[in-house]
C-alpha positions in Angstrom: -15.4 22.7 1.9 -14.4 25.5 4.0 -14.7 25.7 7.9 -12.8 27.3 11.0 -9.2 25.5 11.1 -10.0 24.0 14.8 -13.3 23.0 13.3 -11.7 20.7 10.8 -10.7 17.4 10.5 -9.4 15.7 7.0 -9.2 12.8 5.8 -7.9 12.3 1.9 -9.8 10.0 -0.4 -6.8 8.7 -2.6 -9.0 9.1 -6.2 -11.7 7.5 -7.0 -12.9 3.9 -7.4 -14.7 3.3 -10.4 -14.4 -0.5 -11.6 -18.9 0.2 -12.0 -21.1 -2.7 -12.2 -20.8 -2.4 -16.4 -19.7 -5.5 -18.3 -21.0 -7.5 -14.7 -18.2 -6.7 -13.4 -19.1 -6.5 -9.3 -16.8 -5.8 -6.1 -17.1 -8.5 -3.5 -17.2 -6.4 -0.5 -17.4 -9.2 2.1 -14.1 -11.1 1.1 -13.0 -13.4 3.6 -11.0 -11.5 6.4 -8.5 -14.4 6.9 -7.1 -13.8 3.9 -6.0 -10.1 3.3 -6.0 -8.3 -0.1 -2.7 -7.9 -1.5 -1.1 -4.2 -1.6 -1.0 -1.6 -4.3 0.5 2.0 -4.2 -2.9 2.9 -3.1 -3.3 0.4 -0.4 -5.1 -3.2 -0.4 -6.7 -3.5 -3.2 -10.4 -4.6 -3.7 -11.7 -7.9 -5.2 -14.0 -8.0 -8.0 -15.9 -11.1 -10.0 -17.0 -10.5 -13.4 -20.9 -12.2 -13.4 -22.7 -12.8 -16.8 -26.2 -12.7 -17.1 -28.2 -16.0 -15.6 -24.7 -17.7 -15.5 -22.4 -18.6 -12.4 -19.8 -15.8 -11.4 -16.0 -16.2 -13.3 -13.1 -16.2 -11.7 -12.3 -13.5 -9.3 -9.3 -10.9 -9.2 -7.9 -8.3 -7.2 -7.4 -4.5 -8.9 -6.4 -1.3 -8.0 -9.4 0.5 -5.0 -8.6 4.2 -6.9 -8.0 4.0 -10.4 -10.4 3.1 -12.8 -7.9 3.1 -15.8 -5.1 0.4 -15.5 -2.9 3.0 -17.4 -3.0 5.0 -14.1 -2.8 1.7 -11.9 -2.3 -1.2 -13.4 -2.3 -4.3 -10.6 -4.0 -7.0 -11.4 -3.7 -10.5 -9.6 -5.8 -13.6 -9.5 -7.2 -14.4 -6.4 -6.0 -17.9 -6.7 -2.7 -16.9 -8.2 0.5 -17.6 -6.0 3.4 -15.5 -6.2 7.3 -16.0 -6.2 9.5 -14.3 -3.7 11.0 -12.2 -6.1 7.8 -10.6 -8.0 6.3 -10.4 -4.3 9.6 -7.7 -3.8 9.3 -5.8 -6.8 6.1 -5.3 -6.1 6.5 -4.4 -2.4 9.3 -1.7 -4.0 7.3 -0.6 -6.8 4.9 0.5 -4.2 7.5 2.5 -1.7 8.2 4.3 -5.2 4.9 5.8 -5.5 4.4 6.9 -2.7 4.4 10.9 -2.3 8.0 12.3 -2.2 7.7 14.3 1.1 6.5 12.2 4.0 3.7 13.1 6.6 5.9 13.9 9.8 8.1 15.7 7.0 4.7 18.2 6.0 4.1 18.6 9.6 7.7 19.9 10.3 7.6 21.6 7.1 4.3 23.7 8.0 5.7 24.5 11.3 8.5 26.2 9.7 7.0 28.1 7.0 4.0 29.4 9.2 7.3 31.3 11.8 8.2 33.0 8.3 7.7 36.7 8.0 5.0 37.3 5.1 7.1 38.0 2.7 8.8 34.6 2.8 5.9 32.6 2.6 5.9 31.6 -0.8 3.5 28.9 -3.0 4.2 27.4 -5.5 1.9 27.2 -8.5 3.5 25.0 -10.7 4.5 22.2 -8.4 1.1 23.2 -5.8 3.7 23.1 -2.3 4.5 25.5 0.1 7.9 26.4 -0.3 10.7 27.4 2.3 13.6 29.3 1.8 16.0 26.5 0.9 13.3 25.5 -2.2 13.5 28.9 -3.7 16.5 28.0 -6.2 15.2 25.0 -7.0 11.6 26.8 -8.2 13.4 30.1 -9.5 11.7 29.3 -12.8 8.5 28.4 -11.7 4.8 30.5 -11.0 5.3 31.6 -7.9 2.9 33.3 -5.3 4.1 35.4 -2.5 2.5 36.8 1.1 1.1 33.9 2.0 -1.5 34.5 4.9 -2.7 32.4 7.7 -6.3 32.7 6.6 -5.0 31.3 2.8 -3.3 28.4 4.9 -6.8 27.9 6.7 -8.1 27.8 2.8 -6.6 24.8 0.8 -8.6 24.6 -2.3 -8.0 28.8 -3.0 -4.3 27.6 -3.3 -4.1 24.6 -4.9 -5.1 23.5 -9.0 -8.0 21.4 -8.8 -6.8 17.8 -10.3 -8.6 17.1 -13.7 -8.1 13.7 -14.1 -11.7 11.9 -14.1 -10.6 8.4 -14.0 -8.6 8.6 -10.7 -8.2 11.5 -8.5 -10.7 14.8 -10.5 -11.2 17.4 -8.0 -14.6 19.5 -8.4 -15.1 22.8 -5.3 -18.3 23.5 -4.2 -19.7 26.5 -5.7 -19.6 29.7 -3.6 -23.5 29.3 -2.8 -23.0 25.5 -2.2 -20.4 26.0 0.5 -21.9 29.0 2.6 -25.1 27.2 2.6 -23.5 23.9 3.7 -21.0 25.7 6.5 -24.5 27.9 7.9 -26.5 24.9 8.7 -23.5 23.0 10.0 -23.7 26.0 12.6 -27.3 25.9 12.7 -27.8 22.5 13.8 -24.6 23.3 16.4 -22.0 20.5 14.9 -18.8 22.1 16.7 -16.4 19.2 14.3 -16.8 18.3 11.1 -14.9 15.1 9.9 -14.2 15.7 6.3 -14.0 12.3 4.3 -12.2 13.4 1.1 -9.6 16.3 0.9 -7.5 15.3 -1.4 -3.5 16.9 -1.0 -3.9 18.9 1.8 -1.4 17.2 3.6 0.9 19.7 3.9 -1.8 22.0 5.4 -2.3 20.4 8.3 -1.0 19.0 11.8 -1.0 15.3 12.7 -3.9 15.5 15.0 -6.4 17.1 11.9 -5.6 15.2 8.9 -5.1 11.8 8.0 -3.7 10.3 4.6 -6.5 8.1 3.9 -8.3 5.8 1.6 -11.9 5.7 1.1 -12.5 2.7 -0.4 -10.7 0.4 1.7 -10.7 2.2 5.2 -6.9 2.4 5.0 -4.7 4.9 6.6 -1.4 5.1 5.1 0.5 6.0 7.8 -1.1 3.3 9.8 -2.2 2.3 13.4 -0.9 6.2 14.8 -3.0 7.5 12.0 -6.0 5.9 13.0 -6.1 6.5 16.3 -6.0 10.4 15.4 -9.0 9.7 13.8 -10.8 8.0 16.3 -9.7 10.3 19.0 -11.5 13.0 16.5 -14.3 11.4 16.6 -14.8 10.0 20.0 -14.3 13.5 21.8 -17.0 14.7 24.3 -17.9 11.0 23.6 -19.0 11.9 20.5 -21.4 15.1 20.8 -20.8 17.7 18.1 -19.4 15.8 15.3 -20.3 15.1 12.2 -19.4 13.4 8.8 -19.1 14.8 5.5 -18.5 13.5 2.7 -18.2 14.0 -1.2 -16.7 10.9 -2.8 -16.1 10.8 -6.3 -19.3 10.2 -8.3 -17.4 7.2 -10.3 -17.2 5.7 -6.9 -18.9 2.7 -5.9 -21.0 2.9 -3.5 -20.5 -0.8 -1.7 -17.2 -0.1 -0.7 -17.9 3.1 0.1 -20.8 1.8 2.4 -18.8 -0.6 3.9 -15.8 2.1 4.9 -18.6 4.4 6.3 -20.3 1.5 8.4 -16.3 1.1 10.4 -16.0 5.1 10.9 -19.6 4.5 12.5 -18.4 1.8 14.6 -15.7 3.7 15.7 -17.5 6.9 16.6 -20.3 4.9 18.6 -16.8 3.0 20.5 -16.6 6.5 22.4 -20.8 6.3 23.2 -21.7 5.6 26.5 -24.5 2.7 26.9 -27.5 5.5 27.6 -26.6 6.6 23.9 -26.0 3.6 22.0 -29.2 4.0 20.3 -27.5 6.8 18.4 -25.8 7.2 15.1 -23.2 9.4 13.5 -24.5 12.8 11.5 -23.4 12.3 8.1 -23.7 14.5 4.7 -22.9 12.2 2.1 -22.9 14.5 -1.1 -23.9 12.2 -4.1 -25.8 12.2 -7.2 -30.0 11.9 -7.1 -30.1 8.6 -9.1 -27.6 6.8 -6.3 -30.9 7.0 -3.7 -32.1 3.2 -3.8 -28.3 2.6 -3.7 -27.4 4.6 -1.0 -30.4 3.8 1.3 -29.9 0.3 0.7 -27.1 0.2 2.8 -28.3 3.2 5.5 -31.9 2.1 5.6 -32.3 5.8 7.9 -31.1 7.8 5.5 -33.2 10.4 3.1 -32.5 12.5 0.2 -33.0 16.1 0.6 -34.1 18.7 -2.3 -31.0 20.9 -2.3 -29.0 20.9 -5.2 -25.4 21.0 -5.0 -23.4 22.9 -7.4 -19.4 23.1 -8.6 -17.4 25.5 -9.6 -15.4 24.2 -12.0 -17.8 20.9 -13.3 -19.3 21.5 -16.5 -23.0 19.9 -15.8 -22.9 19.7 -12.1 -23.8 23.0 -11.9 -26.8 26.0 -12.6 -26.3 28.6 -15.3 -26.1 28.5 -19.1 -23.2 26.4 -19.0 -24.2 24.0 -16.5 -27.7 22.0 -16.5 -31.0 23.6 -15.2 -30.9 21.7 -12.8 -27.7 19.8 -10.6 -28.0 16.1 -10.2 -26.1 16.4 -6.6 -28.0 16.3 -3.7 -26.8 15.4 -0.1 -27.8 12.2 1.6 -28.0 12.0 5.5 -29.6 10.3 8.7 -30.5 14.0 10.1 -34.3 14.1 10.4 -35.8 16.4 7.3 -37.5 18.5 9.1 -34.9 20.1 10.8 -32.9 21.2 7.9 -33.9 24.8 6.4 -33.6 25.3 2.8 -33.6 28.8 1.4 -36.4 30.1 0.5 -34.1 32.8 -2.0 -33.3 29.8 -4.0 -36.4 28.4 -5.3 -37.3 25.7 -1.6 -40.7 25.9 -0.1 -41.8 24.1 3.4 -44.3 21.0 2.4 -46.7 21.0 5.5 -47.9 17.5 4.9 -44.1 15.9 4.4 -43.0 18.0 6.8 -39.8 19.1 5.1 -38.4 21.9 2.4 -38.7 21.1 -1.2 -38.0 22.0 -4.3 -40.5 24.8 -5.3 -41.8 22.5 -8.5 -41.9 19.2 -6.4 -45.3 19.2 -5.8 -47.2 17.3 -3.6 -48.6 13.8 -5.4 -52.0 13.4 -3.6 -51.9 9.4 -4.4 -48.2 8.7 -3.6 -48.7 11.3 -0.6 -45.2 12.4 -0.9 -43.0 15.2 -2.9 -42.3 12.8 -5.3 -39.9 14.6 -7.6 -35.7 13.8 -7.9 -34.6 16.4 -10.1 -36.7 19.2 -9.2 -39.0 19.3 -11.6 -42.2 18.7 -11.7 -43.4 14.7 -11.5 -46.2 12.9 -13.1 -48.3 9.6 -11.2 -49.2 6.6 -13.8 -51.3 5.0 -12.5 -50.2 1.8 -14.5 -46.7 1.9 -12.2 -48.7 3.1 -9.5 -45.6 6.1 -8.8 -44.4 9.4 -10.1 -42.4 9.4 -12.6 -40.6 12.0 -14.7 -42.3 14.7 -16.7 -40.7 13.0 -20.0 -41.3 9.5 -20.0 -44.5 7.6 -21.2 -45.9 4.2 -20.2 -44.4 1.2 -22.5 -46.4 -1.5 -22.8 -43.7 -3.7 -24.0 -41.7 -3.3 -20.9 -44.9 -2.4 -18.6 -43.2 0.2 -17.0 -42.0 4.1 -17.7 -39.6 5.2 -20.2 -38.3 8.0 -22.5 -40.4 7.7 -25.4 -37.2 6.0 -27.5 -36.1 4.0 -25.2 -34.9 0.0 -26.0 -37.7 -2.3 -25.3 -34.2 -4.3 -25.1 -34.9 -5.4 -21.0 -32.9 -4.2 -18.2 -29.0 -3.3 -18.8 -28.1 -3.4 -15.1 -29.4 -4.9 -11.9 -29.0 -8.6 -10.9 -27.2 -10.8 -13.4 -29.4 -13.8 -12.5 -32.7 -12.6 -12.2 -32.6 -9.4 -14.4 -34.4 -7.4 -11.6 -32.6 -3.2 -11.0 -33.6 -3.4 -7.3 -30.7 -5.7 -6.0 -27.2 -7.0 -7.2 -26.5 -10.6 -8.0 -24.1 -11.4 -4.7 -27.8 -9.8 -2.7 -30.2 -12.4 -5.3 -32.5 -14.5 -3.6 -32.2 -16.8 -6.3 -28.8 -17.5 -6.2 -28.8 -21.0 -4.5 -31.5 -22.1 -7.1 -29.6 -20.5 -9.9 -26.1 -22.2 -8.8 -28.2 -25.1 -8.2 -29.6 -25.4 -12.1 -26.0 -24.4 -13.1 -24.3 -27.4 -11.5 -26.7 -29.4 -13.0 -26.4 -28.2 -16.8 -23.0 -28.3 -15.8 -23.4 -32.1 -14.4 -25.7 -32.6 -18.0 -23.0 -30.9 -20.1 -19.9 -32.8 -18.6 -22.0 -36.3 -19.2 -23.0 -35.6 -22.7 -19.5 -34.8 -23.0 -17.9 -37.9 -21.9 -21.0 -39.8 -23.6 -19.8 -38.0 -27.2 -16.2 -38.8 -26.1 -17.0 -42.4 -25.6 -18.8 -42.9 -28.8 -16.3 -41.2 -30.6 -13.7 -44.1 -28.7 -15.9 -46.3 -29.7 -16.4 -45.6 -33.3 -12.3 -44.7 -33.7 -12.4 -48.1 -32.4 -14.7 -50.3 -35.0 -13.3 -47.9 -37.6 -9.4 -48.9 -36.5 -11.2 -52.7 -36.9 -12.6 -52.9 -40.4 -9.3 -50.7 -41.8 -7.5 -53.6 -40.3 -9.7 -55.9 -42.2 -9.5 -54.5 -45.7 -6.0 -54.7 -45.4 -5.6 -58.4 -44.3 -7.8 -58.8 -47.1 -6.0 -56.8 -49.6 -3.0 -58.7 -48.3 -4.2 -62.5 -49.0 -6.0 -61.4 -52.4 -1.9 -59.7 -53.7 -0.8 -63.5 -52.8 -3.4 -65.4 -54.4 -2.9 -63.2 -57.5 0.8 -63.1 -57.3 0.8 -67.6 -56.8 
């Protein structure tokens, strides 16, 4: 996202987490803080349990917070697993090795050079995406090279640099032209003078210390540690805290409870600055997020809502309007700013709702017995009356599954949701059945392990009187050879 350069503060998301709830494999956000995560080249990693439906958890293990695809990061430790001295040091040099080649005191001094350059020294290069200085130009003599650099490029990342492709790790998607102006107007419209930007991934060498930080999203993990952090929170704590707000546009293969949990400590660090006539307040955020995250999302931010505007991308194939995109975009943004004070334009297809009290997408139409705008995807909504809610315009009632569905769906039961229960509205670690489910599982276990050592002693016991009579025929054998032999 564009802004003004004072305006701006950046903080990189390093790729994207994606180990999703598929296969019940969960993350355990609240691990015990006594004992901290070990270290990948993307910072402490994140425990997971793999949970099987109606059966206790397995054993847990720590992976990679970023990558989704062990090819691109492949750690992988029990969390009961103890190390030696020596694999704890090749890992620890493993990880300085992957770390970016140029340092971020060396893009600072590096930025300060090249901006004293006269224009027609300020070269890019395409190829390797850096700014380069005079000494570099041998060493890129072969390479793509763009010249006359200007200050208002420098102020404009993203018009410089390759979007990265990869979708299992770090896949870079720009808000489309119409996306961003709308976004930067009503930043100016509800007077936000800052904007923390949670996810600008390699602009490092765009910036100055005190407006970017080399940062992980998942984790809440600055990279170039405790100096790092405080740049942040002085960013945020300014004018104890007036005029700032959070944005944010993680990657959609993200999950969101680590996510949650990272945006809960920027919170807590922002309301450190708040004096105690304003600690009733929170941080402004945009989080930027797909329509079908919403029970997700507002599970964690309880005041949060889902406005109608639809956020589109340049260069994403779906999330986007046109013939090439879908009719409609399946991003919205998520935030704790009341409704009704955000504006959506008219020009593209919003209309006020007088009894919601909010814009809306001009085919959400009011539902007269859910009293709301009921719609997700912008199109128009249906009530059943059997679910008692709207639902979309192409499913049907089942009455195998008593509840709404494409007309062939699987009357199979629920794929996701809690692994004990089977209900989609909670997670397994949040299951209010999980005492009484360990509780039956201890005893089938307790029932198992006795039948067990019942089978085992029978089996003794039988070995046993079978060992006996063997021994018996043989005597017998035995005496009737002599008796024949006499």
């Amino acid at each position: 996202m564009a802004a003004p350069r004072e305006q701006l503060g950046a903080v990189e998301a390093e790729g994207s987490s994606g180990r999703q709830g598929n296969s019940g494999v969960e993350v355990v956000v609240f691990s015990d803080p006594a004992t901290p995560a070990p270290l990948c080249p993307h910072g402490p990693t994140l425990l997971f349990v793999k949970a099987n439906q109606g059966k206790e958890e397995t054993r847990r293990f720590y992976a990679c917070s970023a990558c989704r695809d062990r090819k691109d990061c492949n750690f992988f430790q029990w969390e009961d697993e103890k190390l030696s001295g020596a694999r704890l040091a090749a890992r620890e040099a493993h990880n300085r090795r992957y770390q970016p080649p140029v340092s971020r005191s060396q893009c600072v001094e590096r930025y300060l050079k090249f901006i004293e350059l006269p224009l027609s020294q300020r070269k890019f290069c395409q190829r390797c995406q850096q700014l380069l200085l005079p000494d570099d130009e041998e060493k890129h003599r072969k390479h793509q090279i763009v010249g006359d650099i200007s200050i208002t490029q420098l102020k404009r990342p993203s018009q410089l640099l390759y979007p990265l492709e990869n979708k299992k790790t770090n896949a870079q998607y720009l808000f489309a032209d119409r996306s961003c102006l709308f976004l930067v107007d009503l930043l100016s419209t509800l007077g936000f003078r800052r904007v923390l930007c949670v996810g600008t991934p390699r602009y490092s060498q765009f910036y100055m210390e005190d407006s970017f930080c080399h940062y992980n999203m998942f984790n809440h993990h600055f990279f170039d540690g405790k100096a790092a952090l405080e740049v942040c929170r002085t960013f945020l704590q300014k004018d104890e805290g007036e005029g700032v707000i959070m944005v944010t546009d993680p990657p959609f293969g993200g999950l969101v409870e680590p996510l949650a949990v990272t945006f809960k400590k920027l919170i807590a660090m922002w309301k450190e600055g708040q004096s105690q006539d304003n600690s009733h307040k929170e941080l402004p955020i945009f989080w930027i997020f797909p329509y079908f995250f919403e029970s997700r999302i507002c599970q964690f931010f309880p005041s949060f809502c889902m406005l109608d505007y639809q956020v589109d991308y340049d260069n994403h194939a779906l999330y986007k309007h046109g013939k090439t995109g879908r009719k409609q975009s399946p991003v919205r943004i998520f935030t704790n700013i009341p409704p009704n004070k955000i504006i959506l334009p008219i020009e593209e297809g919003y209309r006020f709702c007088p009894l919601c009290q909010r814009y809306v997408s001009l085919e959400n139409q009011h539902c007269e017995h859910c009293n709301s705008c009921t719609s997700k995807d912008g199109r128009k909504w249906n009530h059943c009356f059997l679910c008692k809610k709207c639902v979309k315009p192409s499913w049907i009632h089942c009455n195998i599954c008593n509840h709404c569905a494409l007309p062939d769906h699987s009357c199979m039961g629920p794929k996701d949701g809690c692994f004990i229960c089977g209900e989609l509205d909670h997670k397994r670690s949040t299951c209010p059945n999980i005492s009484t489910s360990k509780k039956v599982n201890k005893a089938v276990r307790k029932q198992k392990q006795r039948k067990s050592n019942k089978m085992k002693m029978e089996t003794t016991k039988g070995q046993s009187m079978n060992h006996t009579s063997v021994t018996r025929k043989k005597k017998r054998r035995e005496r009737a050879h002599q008796y024949l032999c006499s």
